[in-house]
C-alpha positions in Angstrom: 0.0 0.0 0.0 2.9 2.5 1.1 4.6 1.7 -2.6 1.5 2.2 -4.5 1.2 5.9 -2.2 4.4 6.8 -3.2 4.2 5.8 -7.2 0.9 7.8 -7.0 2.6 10.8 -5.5 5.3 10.7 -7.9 3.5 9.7 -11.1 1.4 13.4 -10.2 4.9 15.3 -10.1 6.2 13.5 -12.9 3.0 14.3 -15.5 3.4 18.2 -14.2 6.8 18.2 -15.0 6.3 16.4 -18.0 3.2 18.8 -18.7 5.9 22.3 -18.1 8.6 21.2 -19.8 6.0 19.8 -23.1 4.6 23.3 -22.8 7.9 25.3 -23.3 9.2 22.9 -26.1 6.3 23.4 -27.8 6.5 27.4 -27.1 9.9 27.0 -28.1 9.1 25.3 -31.4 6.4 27.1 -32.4 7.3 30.1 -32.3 11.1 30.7 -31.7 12.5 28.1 -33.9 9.8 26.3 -36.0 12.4 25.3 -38.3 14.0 23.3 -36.0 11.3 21.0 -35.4 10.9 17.0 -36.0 8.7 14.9 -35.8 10.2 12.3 -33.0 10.3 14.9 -30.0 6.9 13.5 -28.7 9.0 9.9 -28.5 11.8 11.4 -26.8 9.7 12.5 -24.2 7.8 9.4 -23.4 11.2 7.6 -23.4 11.8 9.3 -20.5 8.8 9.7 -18.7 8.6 5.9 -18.6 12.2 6.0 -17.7 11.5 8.1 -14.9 8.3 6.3 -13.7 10.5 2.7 -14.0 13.5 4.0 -12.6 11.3 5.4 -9.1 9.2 1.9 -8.8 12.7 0.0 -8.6 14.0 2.4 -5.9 10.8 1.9 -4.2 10.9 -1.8 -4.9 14.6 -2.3 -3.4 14.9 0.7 -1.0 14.2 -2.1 2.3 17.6 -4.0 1.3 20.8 -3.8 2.7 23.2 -1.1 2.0 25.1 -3.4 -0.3 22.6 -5.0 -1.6 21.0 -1.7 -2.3 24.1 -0.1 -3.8 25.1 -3.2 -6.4 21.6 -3.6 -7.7 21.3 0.5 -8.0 24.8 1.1 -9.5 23.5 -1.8 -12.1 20.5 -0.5 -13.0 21.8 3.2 -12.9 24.6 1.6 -15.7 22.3 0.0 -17.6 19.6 3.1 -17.8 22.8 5.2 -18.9 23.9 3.4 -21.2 20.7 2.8 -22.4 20.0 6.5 -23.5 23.3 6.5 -24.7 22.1 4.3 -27.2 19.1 5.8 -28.0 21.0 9.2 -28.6 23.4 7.9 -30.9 20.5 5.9 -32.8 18.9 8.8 -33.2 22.1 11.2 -34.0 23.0 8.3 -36.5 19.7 8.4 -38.0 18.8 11.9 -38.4 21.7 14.0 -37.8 20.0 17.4 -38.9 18.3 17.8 -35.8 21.8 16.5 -33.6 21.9 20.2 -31.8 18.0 20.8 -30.8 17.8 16.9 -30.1 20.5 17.2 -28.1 19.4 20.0 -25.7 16.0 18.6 -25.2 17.8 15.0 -24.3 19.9 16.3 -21.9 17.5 18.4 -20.1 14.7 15.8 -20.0 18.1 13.5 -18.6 18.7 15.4 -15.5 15.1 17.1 -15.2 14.5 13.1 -14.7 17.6 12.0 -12.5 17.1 15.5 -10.4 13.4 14.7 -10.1 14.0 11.1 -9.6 16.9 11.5 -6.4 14.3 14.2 -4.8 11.6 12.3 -4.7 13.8 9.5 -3.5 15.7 11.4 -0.8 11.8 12.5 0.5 11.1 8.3 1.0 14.4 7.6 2.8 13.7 10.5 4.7 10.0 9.0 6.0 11.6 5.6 6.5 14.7 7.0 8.7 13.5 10.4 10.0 15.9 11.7 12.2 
């Protein structure tokens, strides 16, 4: 019940962030730099946001195990999530390199919008479990 609480919570922040940052990409696009445009932006950010929302539910799910327990499986999954966008950049740059410069932007800050989001939201559960 608590995890379901706390995907709830975070699922809300997520779908506002999501919702602010959509909102000033499409500002941005439509009418600063509607050149610049293509048509895969809407992918790139549900990549993430089911990065984000997969990435928090396996905190949540391992948070109760030992410190190194907790630290090898998170370091895993934390090297395999990285590299995994790695790879979905450079499929993307290899693909359509045109777009490599605004594609780029809007990777990296959907990348740490997440991981910032993601470690507060994080820090706020290990705070309830061990308040001090």
């Amino acid at each position: 019940m608590f995890e379901k609480q706390l995907l709830k919570q975070f699922l809300k922040r997520s779908i506002i962030l999501f919702l602010l940052l959509g909102i000033l990409c499409s500002f941005i696009f439509i009418w600063i730099i509607p050149h610049l445009y293509f048509s895969i932006i809407p992918i790139i950010f549900v990549y993430f946001f089911l990065l984000n929302i997969f990435t928090f539910r396996f905190l949540i799910k391992i948070q109760s195990l030992s410190t190194h327990k907790f630290t090898k499986q998170f370091m895993i999954f934390t090297f395999i999530k990285f590299f995994g966008s790695l790879i979905f950049a450079f499929l993307f740059l290899y693909f359509d390199p045109n777009h490599k410069i605004p594609f780029l932007v809007i990777f990296i800050t959907l990348y740490f919008s997440t991981l910032i989001q993601g470690v507060h939201d994080f820090l706020k559960v290990l705070n309830q479990r061990n308040p001090k």
